[in-house]
C-alpha positions as CSV (number, residue, x, y, z in Angstrom):
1,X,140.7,-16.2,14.0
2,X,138.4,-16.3,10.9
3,X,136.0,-13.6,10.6
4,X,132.5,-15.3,10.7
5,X,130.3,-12.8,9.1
6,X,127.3,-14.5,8.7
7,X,127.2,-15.4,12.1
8,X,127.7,-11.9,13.5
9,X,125.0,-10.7,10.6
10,X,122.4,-13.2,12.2
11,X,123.2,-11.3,15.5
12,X,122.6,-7.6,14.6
13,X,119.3,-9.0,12.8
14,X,118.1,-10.2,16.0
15,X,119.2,-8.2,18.1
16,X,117.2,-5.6,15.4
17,X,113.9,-7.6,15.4
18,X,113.8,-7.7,19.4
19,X,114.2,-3.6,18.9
20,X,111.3,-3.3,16.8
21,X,109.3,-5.9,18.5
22,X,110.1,-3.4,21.9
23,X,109.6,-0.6,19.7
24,X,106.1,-1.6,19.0
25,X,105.0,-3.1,22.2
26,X,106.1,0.3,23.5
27,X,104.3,1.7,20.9
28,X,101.1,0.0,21.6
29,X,101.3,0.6,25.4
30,X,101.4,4.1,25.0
31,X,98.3,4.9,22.9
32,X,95.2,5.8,24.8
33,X,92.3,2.9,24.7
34,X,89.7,3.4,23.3
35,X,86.3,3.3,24.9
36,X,82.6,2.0,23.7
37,X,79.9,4.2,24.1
38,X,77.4,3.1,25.8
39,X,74.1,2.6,23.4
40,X,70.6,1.7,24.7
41,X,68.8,-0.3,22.1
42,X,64.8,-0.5,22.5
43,X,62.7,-2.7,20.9
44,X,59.4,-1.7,20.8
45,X,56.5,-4.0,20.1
46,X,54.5,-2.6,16.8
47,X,51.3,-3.7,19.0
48,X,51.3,-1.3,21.7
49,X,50.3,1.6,21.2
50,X,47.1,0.6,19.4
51,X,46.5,-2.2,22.5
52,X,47.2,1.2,25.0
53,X,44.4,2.9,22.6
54,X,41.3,0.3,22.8
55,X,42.1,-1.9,25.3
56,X,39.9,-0.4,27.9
57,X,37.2,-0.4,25.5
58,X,36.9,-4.1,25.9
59,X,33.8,-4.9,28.5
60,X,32.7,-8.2,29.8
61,X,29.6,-9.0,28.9
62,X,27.4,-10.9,31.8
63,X,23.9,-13.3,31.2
64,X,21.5,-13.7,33.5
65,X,18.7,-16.2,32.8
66,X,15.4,-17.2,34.5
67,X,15.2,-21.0,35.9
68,X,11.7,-21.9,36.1
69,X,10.8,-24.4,38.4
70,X,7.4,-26.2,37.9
71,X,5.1,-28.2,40.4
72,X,2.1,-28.5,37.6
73,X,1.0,-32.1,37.1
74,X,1.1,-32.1,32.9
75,X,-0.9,-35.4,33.0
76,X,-3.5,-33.4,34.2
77,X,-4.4,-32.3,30.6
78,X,-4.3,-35.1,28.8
79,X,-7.1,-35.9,26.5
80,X,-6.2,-39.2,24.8
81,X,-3.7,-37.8,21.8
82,X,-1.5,-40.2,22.3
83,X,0.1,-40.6,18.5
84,X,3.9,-40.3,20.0
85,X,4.7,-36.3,20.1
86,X,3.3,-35.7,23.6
87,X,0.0,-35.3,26.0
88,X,-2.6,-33.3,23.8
89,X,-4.7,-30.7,24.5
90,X,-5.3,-29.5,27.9
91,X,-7.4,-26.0,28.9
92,X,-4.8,-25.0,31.7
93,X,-6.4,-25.8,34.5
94,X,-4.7,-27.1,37.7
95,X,-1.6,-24.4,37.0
96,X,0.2,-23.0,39.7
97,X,2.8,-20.6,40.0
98,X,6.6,-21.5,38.6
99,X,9.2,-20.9,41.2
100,X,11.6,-18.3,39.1
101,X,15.5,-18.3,39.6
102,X,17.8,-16.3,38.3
103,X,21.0,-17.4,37.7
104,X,24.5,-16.4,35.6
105,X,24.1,-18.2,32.3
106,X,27.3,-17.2,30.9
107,X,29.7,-14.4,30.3
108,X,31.6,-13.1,27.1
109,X,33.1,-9.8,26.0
110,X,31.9,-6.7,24.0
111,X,33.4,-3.2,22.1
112,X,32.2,-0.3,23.6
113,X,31.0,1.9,19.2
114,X,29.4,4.5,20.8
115,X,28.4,6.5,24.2
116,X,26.9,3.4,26.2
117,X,26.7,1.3,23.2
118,X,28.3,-1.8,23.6
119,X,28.7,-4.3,20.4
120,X,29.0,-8.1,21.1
121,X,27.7,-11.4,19.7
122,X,24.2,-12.1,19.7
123,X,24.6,-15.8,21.5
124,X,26.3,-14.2,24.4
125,X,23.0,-11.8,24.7
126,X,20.1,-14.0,23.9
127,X,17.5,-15.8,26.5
128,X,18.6,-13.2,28.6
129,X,16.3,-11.6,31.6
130,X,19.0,-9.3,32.8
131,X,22.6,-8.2,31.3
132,X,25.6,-6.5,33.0
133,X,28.7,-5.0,31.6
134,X,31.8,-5.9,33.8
135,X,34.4,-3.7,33.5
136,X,38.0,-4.7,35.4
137,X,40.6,-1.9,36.0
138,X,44.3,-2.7,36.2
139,X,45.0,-3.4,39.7
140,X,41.0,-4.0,41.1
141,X,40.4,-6.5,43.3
142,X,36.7,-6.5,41.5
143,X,34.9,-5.0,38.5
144,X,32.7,-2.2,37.9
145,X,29.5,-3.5,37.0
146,X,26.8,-1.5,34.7
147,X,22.9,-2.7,34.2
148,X,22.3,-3.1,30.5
149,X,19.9,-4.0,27.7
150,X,19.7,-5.1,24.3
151,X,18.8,-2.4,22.3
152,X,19.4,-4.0,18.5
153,X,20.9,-7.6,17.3
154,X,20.9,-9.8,14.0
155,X,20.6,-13.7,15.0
156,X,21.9,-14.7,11.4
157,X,24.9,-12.9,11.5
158,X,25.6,-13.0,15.6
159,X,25.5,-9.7,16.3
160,X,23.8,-7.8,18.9
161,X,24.3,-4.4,20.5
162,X,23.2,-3.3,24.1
163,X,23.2,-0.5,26.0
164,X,24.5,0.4,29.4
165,X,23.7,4.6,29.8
166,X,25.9,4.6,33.2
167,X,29.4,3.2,30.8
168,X,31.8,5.7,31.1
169,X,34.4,4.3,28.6
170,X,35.3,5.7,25.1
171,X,34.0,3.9,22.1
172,X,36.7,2.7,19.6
173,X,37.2,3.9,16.0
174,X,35.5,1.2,13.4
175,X,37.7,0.2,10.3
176,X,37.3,-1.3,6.8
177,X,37.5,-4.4,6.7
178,X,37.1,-4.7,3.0
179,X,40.9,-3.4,2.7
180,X,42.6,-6.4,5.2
181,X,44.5,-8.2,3.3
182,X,46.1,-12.1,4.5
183,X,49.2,-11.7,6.1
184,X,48.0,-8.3,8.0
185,X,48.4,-8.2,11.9
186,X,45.6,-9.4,14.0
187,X,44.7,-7.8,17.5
188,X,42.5,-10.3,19.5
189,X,41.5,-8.5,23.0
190,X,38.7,-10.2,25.7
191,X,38.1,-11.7,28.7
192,X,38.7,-15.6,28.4
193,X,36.8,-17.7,31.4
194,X,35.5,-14.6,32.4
195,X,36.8,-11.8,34.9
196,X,40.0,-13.7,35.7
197,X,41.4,-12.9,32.8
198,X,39.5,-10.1,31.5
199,X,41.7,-7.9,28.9
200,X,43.2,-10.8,27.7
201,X,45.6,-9.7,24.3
202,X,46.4,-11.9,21.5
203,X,47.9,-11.3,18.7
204,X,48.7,-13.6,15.0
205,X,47.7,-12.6,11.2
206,X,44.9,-12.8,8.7
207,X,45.2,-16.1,7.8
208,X,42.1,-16.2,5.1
209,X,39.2,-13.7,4.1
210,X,35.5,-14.8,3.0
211,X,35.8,-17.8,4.5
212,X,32.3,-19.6,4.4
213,X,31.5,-21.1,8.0
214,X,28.5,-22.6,8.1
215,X,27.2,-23.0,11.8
216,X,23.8,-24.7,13.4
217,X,21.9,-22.5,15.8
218,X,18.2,-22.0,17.5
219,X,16.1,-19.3,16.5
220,X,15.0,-16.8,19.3
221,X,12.0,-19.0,19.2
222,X,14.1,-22.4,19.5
223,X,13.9,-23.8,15.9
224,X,17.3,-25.0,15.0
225,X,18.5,-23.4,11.2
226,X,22.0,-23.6,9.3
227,X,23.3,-20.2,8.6
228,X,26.7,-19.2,6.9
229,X,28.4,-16.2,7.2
230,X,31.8,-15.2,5.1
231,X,34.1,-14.2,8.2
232,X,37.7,-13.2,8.4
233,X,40.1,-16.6,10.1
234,X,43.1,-15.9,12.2
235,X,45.5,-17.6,14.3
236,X,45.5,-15.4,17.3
237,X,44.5,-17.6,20.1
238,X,40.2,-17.3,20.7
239,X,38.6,-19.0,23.9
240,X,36.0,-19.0,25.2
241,X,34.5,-16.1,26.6
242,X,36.3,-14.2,23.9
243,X,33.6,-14.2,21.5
244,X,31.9,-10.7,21.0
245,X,35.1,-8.9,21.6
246,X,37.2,-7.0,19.3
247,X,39.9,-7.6,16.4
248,X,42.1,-5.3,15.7
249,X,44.3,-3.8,13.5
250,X,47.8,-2.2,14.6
251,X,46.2,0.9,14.1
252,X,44.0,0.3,16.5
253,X,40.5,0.0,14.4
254,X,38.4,-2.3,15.3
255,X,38.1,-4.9,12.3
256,X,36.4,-8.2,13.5
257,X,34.5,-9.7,16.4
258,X,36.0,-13.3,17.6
259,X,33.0,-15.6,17.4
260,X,34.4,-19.4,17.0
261,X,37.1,-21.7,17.4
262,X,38.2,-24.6,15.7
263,X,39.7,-27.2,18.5
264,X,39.1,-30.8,16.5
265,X,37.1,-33.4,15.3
266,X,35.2,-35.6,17.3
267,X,35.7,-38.0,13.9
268,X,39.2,-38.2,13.4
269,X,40.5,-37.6,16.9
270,X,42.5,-34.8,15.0
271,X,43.5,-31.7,17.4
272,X,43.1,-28.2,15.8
273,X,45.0,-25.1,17.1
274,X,45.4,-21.6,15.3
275,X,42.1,-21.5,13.4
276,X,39.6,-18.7,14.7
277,X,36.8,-16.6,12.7
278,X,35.7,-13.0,13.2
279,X,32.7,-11.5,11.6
280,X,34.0,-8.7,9.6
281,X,33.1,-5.0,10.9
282,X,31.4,-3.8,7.5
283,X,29.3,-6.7,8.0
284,X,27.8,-5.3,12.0
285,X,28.2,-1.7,10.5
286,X,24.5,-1.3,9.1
287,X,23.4,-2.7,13.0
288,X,25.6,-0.2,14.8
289,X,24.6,3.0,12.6
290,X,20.7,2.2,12.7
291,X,21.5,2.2,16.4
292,X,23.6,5.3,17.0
293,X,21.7,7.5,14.3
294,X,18.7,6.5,15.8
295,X,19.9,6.4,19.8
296,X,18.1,3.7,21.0
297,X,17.8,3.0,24.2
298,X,15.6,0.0,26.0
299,X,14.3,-0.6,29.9
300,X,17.7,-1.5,31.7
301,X,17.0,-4.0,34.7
302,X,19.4,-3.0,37.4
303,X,17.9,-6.3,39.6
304,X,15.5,-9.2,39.8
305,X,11.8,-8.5,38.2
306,X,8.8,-10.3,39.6
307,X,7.4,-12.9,37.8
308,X,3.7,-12.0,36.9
309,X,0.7,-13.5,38.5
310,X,-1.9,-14.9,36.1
311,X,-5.7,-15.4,37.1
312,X,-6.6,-17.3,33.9
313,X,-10.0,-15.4,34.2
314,X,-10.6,-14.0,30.7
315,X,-14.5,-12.5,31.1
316,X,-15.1,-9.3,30.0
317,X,-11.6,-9.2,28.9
318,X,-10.0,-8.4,25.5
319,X,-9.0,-11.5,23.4
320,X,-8.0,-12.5,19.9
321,X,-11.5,-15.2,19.5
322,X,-8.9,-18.7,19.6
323,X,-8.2,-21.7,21.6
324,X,-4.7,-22.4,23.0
325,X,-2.4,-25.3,24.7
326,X,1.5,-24.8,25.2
327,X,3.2,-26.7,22.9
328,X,5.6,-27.9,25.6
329,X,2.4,-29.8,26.7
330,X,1.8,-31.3,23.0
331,X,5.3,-32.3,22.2
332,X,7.6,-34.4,23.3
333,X,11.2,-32.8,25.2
334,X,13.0,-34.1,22.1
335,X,10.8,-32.0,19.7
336,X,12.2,-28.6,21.3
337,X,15.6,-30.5,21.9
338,X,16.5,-30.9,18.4
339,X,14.9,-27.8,17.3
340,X,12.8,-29.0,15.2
341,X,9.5,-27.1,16.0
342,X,9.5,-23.9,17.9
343,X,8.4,-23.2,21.3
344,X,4.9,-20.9,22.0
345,X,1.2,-21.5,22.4
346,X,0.0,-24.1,19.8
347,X,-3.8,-22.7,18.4
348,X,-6.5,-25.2,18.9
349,X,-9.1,-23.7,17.3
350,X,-9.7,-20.2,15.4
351,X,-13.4,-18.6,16.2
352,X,-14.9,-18.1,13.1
353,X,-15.7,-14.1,13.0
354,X,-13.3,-13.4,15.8
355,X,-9.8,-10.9,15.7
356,X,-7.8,-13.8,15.2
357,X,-9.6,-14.9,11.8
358,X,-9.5,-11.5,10.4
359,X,-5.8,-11.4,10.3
360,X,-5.1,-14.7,8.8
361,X,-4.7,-16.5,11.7
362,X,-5.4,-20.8,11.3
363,X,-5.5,-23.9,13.3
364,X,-2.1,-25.4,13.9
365,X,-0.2,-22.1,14.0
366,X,2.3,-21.6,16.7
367,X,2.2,-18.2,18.1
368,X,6.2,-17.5,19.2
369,X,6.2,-13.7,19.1
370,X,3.9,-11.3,20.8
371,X,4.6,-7.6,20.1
372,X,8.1,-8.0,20.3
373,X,7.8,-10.5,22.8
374,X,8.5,-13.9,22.1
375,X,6.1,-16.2,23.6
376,X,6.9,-19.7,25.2
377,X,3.8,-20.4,27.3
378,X,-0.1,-19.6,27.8
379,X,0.7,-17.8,30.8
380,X,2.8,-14.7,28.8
381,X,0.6,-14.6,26.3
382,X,-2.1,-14.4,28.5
383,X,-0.8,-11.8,30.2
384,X,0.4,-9.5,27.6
385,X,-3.5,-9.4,26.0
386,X,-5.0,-8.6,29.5
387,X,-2.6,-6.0,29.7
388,X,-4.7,-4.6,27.1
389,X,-7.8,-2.8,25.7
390,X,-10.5,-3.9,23.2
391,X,-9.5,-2.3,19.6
392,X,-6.0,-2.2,20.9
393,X,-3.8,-4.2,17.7
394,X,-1.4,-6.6,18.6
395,X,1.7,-7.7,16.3
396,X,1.8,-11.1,16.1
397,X,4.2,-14.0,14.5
398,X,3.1,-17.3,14.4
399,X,5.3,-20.2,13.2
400,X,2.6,-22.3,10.1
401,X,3.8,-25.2,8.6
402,X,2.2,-28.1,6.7
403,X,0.3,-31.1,8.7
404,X,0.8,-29.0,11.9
405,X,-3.3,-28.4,11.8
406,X,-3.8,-32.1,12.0
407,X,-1.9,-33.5,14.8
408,X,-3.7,-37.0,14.9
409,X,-2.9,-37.8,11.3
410,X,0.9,-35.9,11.7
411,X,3.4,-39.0,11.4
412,X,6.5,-37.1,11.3
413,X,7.4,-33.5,11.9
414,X,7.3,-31.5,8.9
415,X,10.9,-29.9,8.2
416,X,10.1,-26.6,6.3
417,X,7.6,-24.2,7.9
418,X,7.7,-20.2,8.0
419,X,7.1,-17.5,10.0
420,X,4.3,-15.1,9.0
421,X,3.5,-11.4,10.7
422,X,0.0,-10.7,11.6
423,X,-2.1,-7.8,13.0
424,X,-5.2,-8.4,15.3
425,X,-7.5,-6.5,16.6
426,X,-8.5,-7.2,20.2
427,X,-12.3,-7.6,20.9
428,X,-14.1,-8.3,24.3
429,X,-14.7,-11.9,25.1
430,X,-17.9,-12.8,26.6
431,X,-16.9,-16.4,27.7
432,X,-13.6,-17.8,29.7
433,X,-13.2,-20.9,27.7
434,X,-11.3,-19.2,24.8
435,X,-8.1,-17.1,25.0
């Protein structure tokens, strides 16, 4: 039989590949396995810590407002100007006493800058008779409430700052922001609708600085005017109620205060989301210092106040020498509606001699402010000056514009007027016709 060698060589190099295919498997099988170690990876949020630093620093800010209710017969006064702007004169009489209500107006938030001093927006404040700071712990069924009081605001720039002596709550650390930049991390914290979702966090970027927002509002004395502001616009989410709160930066200074949204336009039908402004902090810095360097503190109403009686008897009293008429009672509703004239006590006539004419004071000035007061009706005014003394001085603004001294001729209302500051001198009246 023939040798077949290259059979028998195929043979021992399989038989020789099953060995080391064995060999290895063996091989393998007998190592020890290796184990992975168990690694914990956090990731932590770079938002935390400086939330866990201010966040209970944000407040609620609560408005309470008097509803009057009045039973007077306005037709009562009228004297035959009938040129289109209202009733005319009228001497008061036939007045009896509004029925006062006081109701919540409206809530926002606030920063707590100093020891009681709360920082918010000056439209969450204003036409205010009473304010309360709401503060809601973690886990409270409901919030800590604290009486407070404006103490200091700007209207132009929507600032204001109250003060609440019971707060108990650290004040937060104010930054720069002349040094954000676009693209730096934006903290928005506040209480959206209110106490149900007070603490509310939100967070986006800069999106632009300086931007000029230009923005319609009424005057303490309810004269509509257009300011603009250069304020800092971000996309973290701002609702309302979240205006006077704080924005942030991830060191946990507080850079902004939310004021406004962008939702749309009621032109295009377009829908807006992600555009928000905050008036810078440097901006409410020269407010909040004149305020803490100077401590001040106002009368905090911890309930409902009385509303004054007037007698409307004015003998041997001290006056300024000028007739009056609410200018509610000269006007028509849409006047004060559109903002075009302000509120107060419309002056009749200005005695020739008398306190009023030694300061400057004129037919067809509006008095709107009364030692610090501002003045919507006969009755306030009436009762600040019997409050009292002959030679006592009184600040006074009144609102003078062109035309406004000749109502029977006026056909339109005049558009630019301006507020002047007087000083007069009470004297003692000797008649009760004049005020």
């Amino acid at each position: 039989m023939k040798f077949n060698w290259k059979k028998h060589l195929l043979g021992y190099i399989a038989v020789a590949m099953v060995c080391v295919m064995v060999g290895s498997a063996v091989t393998l099988t007998s190592q020890p396995v290796a184990v992975a170690e168990e690694t914990t990876v956090v990731v932590t949020s770079p938002f935390t810590a400086a939330i866990a630093q201010v966040r209970d620093s944000v407040v609620g800010v609560s408005n309470y407002q008097e509803v009057r209710y009045s039973n007077r017969n306005s037709l009562e006064d009228f004297f035959g100007y009938g040129f289109g702007y209202g009733y005319g004169y009228g001497n008061g009489s036939g007045r009896t006493q509004d029925t006062v209500q006081e109701v919540l107006a409206g809530t926002g938030s606030g920063v707590v800058v100093g020891k009681g001093y709360v920082l918010t927006n000056h439209h969450v404040i204003e036409d205010n008779s009473r304010l309360e700071i709401t503060v809601m712990r973690d886990g409270a069924e409901e919030a800590d409430v604290y009486p407070a009081a404006v103490v200091a605001y700007d209207e132009n720039l929507d600032v204001a700052v109250v003060y609440a002596p019971d707060l108990p709550l650290e004040p937060v650390a104010l930054g720069d922001s002349d040094t954000l930049q676009v693209g730096d991390w934006a903290i928005c914290i506040g209480n959206p609708l209110g106490e149900e979702f007070s603490g509310t966090v939100t967070t986006g970027i800069v999106s632009a600085l300086n931007r000029a927002v230009s923005s319609t509002n009424y005057d303490k004395y309810g004269r509509k005017e257009t300011v603009t502001n250069a304020m800092i616009q971000t996309d973290a989410a701002i609702n309302s109620g979240n205006s006077g709160g704080g924005m942030f930066s991830v060191t946990g200074e507080l850079m902004g205060i939310p004021t406004l949204k962008y939702t749309g336009s009621a032109y295009s039908g377009t829908t807006i989301e992600g555009i928000g402004m905050c008036i810078p902090i440097n901006a409410a810095k020269p407010l909040i210092e004149e305020v803490l360097t100077s401590q001040l503190t106002a009368e905090v109403k911890g309930g409902e106040t009385a509303a004054a009686e007037s007698t409307g008897d004015l003998t041997g009293k001290p006056r300024m020498g000028i007739s009056v008429n609410d200018m509610e009672s000269i006007f028509r509703s849409s006047v004060f509606t559109q903002g075009l004239l302000p509120k107060g006590v419309y002056v009749v006539e200005v005695e020739e001699g008398g306190p009023a004419a030694a300061a400057g004071m004129k037919a067809g000035d509006v008095i709107v402010d009364v030692n610090d007061t501002v003045i919507t009706s006969f009755d306030q005014m009436s009762e600040i000056i019997t409050a009292h003394k002959a030679g006592d001085t009184l600040k006074v603004k009144v609102y003078r514009a062109e035309g406004l001294d000749d109502l029977e001729n006026l056909k339109q209302i005049p558009e630019d007027g301006e507020y002047v500051d007087l000083e007069v001198t009470l004297a003692v009246v000797e008649t009760d016709v004049k005020q």
